[in-house]
C-alpha positions as CSV (number, residue, x, y, z in Angstrom):
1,X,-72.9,119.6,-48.5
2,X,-74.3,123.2,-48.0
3,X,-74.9,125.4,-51.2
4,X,-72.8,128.9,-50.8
5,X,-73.2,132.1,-52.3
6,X,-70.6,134.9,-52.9
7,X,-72.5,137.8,-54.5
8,X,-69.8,140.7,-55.3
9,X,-70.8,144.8,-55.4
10,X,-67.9,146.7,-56.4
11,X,-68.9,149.9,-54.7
12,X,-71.2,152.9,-56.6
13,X,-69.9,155.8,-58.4
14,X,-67.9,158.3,-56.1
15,X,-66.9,161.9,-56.2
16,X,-62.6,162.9,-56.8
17,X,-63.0,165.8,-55.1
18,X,-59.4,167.4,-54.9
19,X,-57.4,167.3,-51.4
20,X,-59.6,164.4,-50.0
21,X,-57.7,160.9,-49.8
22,X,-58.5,158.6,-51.4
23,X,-60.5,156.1,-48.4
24,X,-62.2,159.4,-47.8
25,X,-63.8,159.7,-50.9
26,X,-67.8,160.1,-51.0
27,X,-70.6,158.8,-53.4
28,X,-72.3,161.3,-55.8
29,X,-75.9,161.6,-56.1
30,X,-76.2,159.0,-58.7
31,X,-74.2,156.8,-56.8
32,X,-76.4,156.8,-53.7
33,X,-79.3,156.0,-55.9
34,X,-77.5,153.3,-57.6
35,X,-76.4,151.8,-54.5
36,X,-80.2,151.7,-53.3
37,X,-80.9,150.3,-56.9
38,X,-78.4,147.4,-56.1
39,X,-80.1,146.8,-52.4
40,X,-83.7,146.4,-54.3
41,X,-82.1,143.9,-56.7
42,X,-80.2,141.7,-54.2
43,X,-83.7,141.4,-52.2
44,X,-85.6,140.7,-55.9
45,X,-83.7,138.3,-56.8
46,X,-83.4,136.6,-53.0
47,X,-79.7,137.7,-52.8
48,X,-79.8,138.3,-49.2
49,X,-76.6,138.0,-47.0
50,X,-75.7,136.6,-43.6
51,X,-72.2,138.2,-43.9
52,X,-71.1,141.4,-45.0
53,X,-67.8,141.8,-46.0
54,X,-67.0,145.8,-46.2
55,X,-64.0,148.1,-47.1
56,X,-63.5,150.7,-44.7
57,X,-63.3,153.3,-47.5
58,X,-66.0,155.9,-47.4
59,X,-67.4,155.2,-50.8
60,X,-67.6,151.4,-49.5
61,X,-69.4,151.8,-46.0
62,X,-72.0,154.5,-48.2
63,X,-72.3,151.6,-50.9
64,X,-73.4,149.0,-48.2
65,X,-75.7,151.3,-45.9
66,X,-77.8,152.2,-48.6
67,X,-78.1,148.1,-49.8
68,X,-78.9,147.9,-46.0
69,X,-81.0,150.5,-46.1
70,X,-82.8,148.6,-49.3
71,X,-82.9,145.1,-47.7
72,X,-84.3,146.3,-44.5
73,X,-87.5,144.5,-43.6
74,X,-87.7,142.0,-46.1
75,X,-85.1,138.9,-44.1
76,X,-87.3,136.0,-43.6
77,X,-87.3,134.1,-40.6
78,X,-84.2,131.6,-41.2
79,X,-81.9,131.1,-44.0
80,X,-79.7,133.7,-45.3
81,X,-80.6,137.5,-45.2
82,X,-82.8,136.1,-41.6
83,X,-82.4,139.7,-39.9
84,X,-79.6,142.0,-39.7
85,X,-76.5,140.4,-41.5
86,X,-73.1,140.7,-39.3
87,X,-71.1,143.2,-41.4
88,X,-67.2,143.2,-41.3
89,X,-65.2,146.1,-42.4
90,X,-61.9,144.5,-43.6
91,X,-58.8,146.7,-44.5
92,X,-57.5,143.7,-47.4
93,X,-60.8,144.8,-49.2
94,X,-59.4,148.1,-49.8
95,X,-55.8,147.8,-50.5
96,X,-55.8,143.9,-51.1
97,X,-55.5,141.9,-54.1
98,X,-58.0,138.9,-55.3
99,X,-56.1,136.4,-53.0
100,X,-56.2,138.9,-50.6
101,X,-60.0,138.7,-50.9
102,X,-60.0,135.0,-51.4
103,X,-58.4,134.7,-48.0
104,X,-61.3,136.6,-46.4
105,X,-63.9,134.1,-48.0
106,X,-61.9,130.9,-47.2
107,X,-62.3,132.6,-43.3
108,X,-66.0,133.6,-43.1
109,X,-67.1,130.7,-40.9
110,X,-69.4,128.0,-41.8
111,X,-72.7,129.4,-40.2
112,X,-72.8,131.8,-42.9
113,X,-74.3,130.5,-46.5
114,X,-74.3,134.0,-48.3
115,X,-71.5,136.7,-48.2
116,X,-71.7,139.9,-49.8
117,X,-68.4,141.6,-50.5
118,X,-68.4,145.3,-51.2
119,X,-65.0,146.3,-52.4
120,X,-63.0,148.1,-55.3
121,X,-61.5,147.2,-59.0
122,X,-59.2,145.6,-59.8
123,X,-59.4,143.0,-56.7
124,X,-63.2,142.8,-56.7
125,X,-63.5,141.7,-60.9
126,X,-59.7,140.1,-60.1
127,X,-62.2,137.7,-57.6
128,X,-65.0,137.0,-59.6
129,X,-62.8,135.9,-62.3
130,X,-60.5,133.8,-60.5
131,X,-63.5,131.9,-59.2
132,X,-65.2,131.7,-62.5
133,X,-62.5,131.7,-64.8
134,X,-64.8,130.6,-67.8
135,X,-66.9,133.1,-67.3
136,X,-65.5,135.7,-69.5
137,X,-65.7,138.5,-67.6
138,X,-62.6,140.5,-69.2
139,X,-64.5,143.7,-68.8
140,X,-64.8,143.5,-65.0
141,X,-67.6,145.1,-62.9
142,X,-68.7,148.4,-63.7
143,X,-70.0,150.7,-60.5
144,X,-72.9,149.1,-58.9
145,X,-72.0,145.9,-60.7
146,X,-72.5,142.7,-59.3
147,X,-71.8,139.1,-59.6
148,X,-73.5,136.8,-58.0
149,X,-71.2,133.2,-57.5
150,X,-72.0,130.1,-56.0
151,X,-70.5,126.8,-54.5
152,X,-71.1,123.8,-52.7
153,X,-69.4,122.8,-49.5
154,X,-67.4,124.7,-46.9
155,X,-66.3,128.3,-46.9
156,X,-62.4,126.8,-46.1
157,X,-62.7,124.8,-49.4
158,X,-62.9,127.7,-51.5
159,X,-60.4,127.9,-54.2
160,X,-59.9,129.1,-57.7
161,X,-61.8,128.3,-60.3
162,X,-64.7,126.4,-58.1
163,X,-67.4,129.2,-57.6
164,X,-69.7,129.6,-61.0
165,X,-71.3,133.0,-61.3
166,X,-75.2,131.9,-61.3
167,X,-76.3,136.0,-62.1
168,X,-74.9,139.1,-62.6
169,X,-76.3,142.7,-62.6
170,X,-75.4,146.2,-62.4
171,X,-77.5,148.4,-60.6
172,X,-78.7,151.6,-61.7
173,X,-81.5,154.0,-60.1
């Protein structure tokens, strides 16, 4: 049975600017830094991913180009994080609910061992504490936050309550 990991980023901090919706809503300064931040710790602590899971909200695809931007040059040669991940922006990761979410994971395809899921709160936390019920997290992910979950056999056996978080972290640069 192949080891699996989910590592969750709920995106960084973002401007409310007034009269912008809300998919359209950029990071601030800090957020672009934390975001980078979040990229260095995923490749410190061998988080890489072979999937990318996105939102299509601005604030999201920001999030995850400057983690790319962190991660680039260091993928081995096999494994996960081996070269570019293939990144999917997803339209449940923005308006969906955990399940939602769930869903996505139960159809990532078995040639992937590592997903990264970039999304918003409440679904995001929603996810890592359906997977890890035990784990305590009533607080949920702050901005930059991330939990890192893992599993053992295929992506379609996924279910609640059957991916420990093995690390968490939130980022801050």
């Amino acid at each position: 049975m192949t080891e699996r990991s989910i590592v969750l980023l709920r995106h960084s901090k973002a401007e409310q600017p007034d009269g912008i919706a809300d998919i359209e809503r950029p990071l601030t300064d800090r957020g672009h830094a934390d975001a980078g931040a979040a990229g260095a710790w995923l490749t410190g602590s061998d988080n890489l991913p072979d999937l990318v899971l996105c939102s299509p909200a601005k604030r999201t695809r920001q999030t995850w180009h400057a983690v790319a931007v962190a991660i680039a040059g260091t993928a081995g040669e096999s494994g996960p994080g081996a070269g570019a991940p293939e990144v999917r922006y997803e339209q449940a990761l923005y308006a969906g609910s955990a399940g939602d979410l769930l869903a996505l994971l139960r159809d990532a395809g078995d040639a992937y061992e590592a997903v990264l899921v970039v999304g918003h709160n409440p679904a995001i936390s929603d996810l890592s504490a359906l997977l890890d019920p035990a784990s305590g997290g009533d607080e949920g992910l702050r901005t930059s936050g991330i939990a890192v979950h893992r599993f053992t056999g295929s992506w379609g056996d996924l279910a609640a309550d059957s991916a420990a978080i093995a690390d968490a972290h939130t980022a801050r640069g």
